[in-house]
C-alpha positions, 0 to 999 in steps of 0.5 A: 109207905107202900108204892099205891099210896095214891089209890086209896084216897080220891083226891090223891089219885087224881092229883096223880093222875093230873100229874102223869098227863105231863108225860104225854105231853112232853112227848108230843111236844118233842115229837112235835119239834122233830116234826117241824125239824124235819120239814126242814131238813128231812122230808121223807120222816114228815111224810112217813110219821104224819098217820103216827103222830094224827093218831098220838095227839088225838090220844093226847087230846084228853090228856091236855084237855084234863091237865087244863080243866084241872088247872084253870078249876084252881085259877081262883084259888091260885089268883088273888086280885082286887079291884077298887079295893075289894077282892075278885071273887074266885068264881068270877076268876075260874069263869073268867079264866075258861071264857078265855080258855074257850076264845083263844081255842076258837081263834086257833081252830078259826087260824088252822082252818083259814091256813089249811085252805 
């Protein structure tokens, strides 16, 4: 099978694609934990680093935000529940899911705020 398999069907590409957003990820997770390591241990690299890494996570931001748009789209695909004996409907799951997605984001942005001050 010749190595650009993936790019010669839609949904092949984009399951690729959603794939990848994990390396990005990854890194800004571990350049995330030298961060906070060196707050604690070596101060002059979190000063040094800050432009750098403000500069990744922005890059990193559509990357997260696709990773997850595609994963919670599968919520109800993936998530079978009942209640009373009658199945969730799997729009109601997804919908439920982003309502989530969006009420813990809002908490996050309300906490960094209230901590920046």
């Amino acid at each position: 099978m010749p190595g650009t398999w993936w790019t010669r069907n839609r949904r092949y590409f984009l399951y690729v694609v959603r794939e990848f957003t994990s390396l990005p990820l990854a890194i800004w997770l571990l350049w995330f934990l030298l961060q906070i390591y060196s707050i604690n241990f070596y101060q002059p690299l979190v000063k040094e680093g800050r432009p750098a890494f403000a500069i990744f996570s922005v890059i990193c931001l559509p990357f997260a935000l696709y990773h997850s748009w595609t994963f919670l789209s599968l919520a109800g695909t993936i998530l079978h529940a009942k209640v009373l004996d009658r199945p969730i409907p799997s729009r109601l799951i997804v919908l439920s899911q982003f309502g989530i997605w969006a009420v813990a984001s809002v908490v996050i942005a309300a906490l960094l705020v209230w901590f920046a001050k």
